[in-house]
Phi, psi and omega in degrees: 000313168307325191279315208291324185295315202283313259246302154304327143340264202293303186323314161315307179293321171309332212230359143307256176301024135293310186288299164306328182283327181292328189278341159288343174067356156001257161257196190275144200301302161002295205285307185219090183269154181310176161309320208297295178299322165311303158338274157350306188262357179271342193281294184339329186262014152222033095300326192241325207250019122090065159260357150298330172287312188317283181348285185325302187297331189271325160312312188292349198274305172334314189241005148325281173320306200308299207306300197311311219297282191295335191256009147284309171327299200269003172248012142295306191288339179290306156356276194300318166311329194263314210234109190302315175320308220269333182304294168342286167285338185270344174267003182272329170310280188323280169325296165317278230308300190302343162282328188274122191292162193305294203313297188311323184268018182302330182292306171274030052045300173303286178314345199272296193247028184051193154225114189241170157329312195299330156298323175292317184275005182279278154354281174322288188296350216241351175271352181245343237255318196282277174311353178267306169311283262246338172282299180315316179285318156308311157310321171304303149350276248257329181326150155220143202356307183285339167281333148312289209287318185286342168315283192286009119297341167275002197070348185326144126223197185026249187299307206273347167287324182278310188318289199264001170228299172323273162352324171267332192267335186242019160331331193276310177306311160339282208278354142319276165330296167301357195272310201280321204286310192291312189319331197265320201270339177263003168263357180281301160333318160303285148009251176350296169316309162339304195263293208297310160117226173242164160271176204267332207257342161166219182212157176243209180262358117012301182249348156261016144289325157315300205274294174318284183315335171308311179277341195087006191272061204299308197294348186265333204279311190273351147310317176269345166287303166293347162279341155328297184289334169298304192291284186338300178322299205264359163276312163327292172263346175252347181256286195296303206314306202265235338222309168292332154282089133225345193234227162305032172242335179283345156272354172052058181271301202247174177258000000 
């Protein structure tokens, strides 16, 4: 409750001196529109300019991506884990892979899958799959020895050794990985819409942030920017938030 009062504070204080730089004409209104108007375009674009279909449409792909995302993450890192060979090259993967921005394969991306879901959702998995992998495994790493040897006194190996040991002692690194991983894959997303524009299946809010700045609509561009932060925010604190007290905070991995 206490982060939550200064977190509100200072939000507060934020939408202060936002308001006061606008009643100053500081800059020009085009440019930096009030809270009001900002208000004004966030309701209007889900009453009128059908920015809840944006929304809706960019989630599904997000978590399209997440999904595909993750369960390559993880049964590559687990791989690697079981198999030095296989460790080698995929931690080698990772590293290249993980340098090159999503936004950079858009192109061959096109040539590839045309434009469709499947590019976007190309995009997405390939902004979470890498950093996540480089977690999981720096974690699996870290485990220690003596919880590996009591597995495997236990008959454990392979699949079932990552399952029931690696996973649970390096649980903190995951859900780490994932963090950075959803974070990468939903500015890469954004990222995309931008550049891509629609699919036969829809638009996200990307190309109507896009669609805004195209109109001039300074005050509509940051209505969909709060709506950007609002969705993170309940992905931050209400999904990583429940999922880390249930877990590692209820194991007194972190405090």
């Amino acid at each position: 409750m206490k982060q939550a009062r200064i977190q509100l504070v200072f939000v507060a204080s934020f939408l202060l001196l936002w308001q006061i730089t606008y009643k100053f004409g500081i800059f020009p209104q085009i440019m930096f529109p009030s809270i009001g108007d900002i208000s004004n375009s966030f309701l209007e674009g889900f009453i009128e300019d059908g920015l809840l279909a944006y929304t809706l449409y960019s989630l599904s792909l997000i978590f399209k991506g997440m999904l595909i995302g993750i369960v390559l993450a993880f049964a590559f890192s687990s791989l690697a884990i079981i198999s030095e060979t296989f460790y080698s090259i995929y931690n080698f993967m990772v590293s290249v892979c993980d340098l090159i921005p999503g936004v950079a394969l858009l192109p061959l991306a096109i040539l590839w899958f045309g434009i469709n879901e499947t590019t976007v959702i190309f995009i997405v998995v390939h902004s979470i799959i890498w950093p996540m992998s480089r977690n999981i495994i720096d974690g699996f790493n870290s485990v220690n020895n003596v919880y590996i040897e009591s597995g495997k006194n236990y008959g454990l190996t392979g699949i079932n050794l990552v399952k029931d040991v690696y996973l649970p002692a390096s649980f903190n690194n995951v859900l780490s990985g994932l963090k950075v991983g959803w974070a990468r894959a939903w500015r890469g997303l954004i990222s995309v819409e931008m550049i891509f524009g629609t699919t036969s299946s829809g638009a996200g809010i990307g190309w109507y942030i896009f669609m805004k700045r195209t109109n001039i609509d300074t005050a509509g561009v940051f209505a969909a920017l709060l709506v950007i932060i609002i969705i993170g925010i309940i992905i931050e604190y209400l999904i990583f938030g429940t999922i880390e007290k249930h877990t590692v905070k209820k194991w007194g991995m972190v405090r």
